[in-house]
NUDRENTOR-329065 format. One record per residue (C-alpha): residue number from 1; residue in one letter; x, y, z. Coordinates in Angstrom, 3 decimals. Layout:
REC   nr  rest         u         v         w
REC  NUM     A         X         Y         Z
...
***
This chain:
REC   nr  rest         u         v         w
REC    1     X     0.000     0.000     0.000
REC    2     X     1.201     3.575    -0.738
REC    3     X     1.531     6.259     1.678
REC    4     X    -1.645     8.279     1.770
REC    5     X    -4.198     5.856     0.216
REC    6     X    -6.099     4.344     2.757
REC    7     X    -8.432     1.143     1.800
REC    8     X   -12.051     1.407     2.936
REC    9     X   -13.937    -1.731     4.174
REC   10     X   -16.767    -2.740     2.277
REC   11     X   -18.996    -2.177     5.798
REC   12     X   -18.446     1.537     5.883
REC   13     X   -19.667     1.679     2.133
REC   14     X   -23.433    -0.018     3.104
REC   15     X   -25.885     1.559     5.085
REC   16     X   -27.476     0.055     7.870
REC   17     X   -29.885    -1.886     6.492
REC   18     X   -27.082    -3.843     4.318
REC   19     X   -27.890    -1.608     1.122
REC   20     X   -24.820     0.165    -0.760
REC   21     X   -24.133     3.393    -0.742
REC   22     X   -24.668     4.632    -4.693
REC   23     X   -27.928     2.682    -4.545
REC   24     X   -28.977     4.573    -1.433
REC   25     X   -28.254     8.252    -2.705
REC   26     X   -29.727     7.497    -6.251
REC   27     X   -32.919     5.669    -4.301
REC   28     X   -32.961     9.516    -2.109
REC   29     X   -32.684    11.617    -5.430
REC   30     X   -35.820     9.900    -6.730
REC   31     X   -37.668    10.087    -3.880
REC   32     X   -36.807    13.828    -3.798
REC   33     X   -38.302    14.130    -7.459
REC   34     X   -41.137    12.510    -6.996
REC   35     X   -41.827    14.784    -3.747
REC   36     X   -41.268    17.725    -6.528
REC   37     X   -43.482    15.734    -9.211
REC   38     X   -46.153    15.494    -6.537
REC   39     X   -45.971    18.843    -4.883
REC   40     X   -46.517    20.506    -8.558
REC   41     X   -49.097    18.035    -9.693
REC   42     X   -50.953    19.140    -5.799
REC   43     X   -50.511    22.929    -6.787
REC   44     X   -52.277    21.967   -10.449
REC   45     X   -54.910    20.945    -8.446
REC   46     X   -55.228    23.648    -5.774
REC   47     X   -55.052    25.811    -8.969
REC   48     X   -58.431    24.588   -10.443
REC   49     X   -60.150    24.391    -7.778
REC   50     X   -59.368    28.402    -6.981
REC   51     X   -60.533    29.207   -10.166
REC   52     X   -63.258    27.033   -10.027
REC   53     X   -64.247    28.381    -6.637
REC   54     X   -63.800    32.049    -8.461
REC   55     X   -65.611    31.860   -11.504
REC   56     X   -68.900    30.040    -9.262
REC   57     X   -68.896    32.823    -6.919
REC   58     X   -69.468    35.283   -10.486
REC   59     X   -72.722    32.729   -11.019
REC   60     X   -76.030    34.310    -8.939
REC   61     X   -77.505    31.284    -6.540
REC   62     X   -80.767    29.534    -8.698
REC   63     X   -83.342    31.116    -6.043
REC   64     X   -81.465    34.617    -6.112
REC   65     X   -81.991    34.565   -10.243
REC   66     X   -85.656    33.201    -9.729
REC   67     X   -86.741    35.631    -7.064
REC   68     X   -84.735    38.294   -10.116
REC   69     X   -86.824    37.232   -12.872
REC   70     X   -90.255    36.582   -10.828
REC   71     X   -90.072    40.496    -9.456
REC   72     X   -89.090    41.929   -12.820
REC   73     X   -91.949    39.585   -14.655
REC   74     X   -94.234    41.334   -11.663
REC   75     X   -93.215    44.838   -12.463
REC   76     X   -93.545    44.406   -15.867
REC   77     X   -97.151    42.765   -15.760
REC   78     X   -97.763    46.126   -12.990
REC   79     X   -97.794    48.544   -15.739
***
């Protein structure tokens, strides 16, 4: 062995639960994507149902347009 190389065991290159090391950080980055994938797939969501929720509170309630039309058709047959 040269001076200043030092040889690793293959324990300290596993994790805990026996698994290696690459195959840990590459298992991490995906689950890190998919938290991204989902997070933007929940704000698509939370998107539509805002505008949803915004262009429904434009609409007048059934009753409120009956009650609309009923009084106007009464004014109308008044004159």
């Amino acid at each position: 062995m040269k001076t200043g190389q030092l040889r690793v065991s293959p324990d300290f290159v596993t994790t805990s639960g026996g698994r290696h090391m690459d195959k840990a950080k590459e298992e991490t980055l995906n689950e890190g994507g998919m938290l991204i994938k989902k997070a933007w797939q929940s704000i698509g969501t939370f998107s539509i149902f805002a505008i949803t929720h915004i262009a429904i509170s434009f609409w007048a309630h059934p009753r409120e347009y009956i009650r609309a039309m009923s009084s106007a058709w009464q004014r109308s047959m008044a004159m």
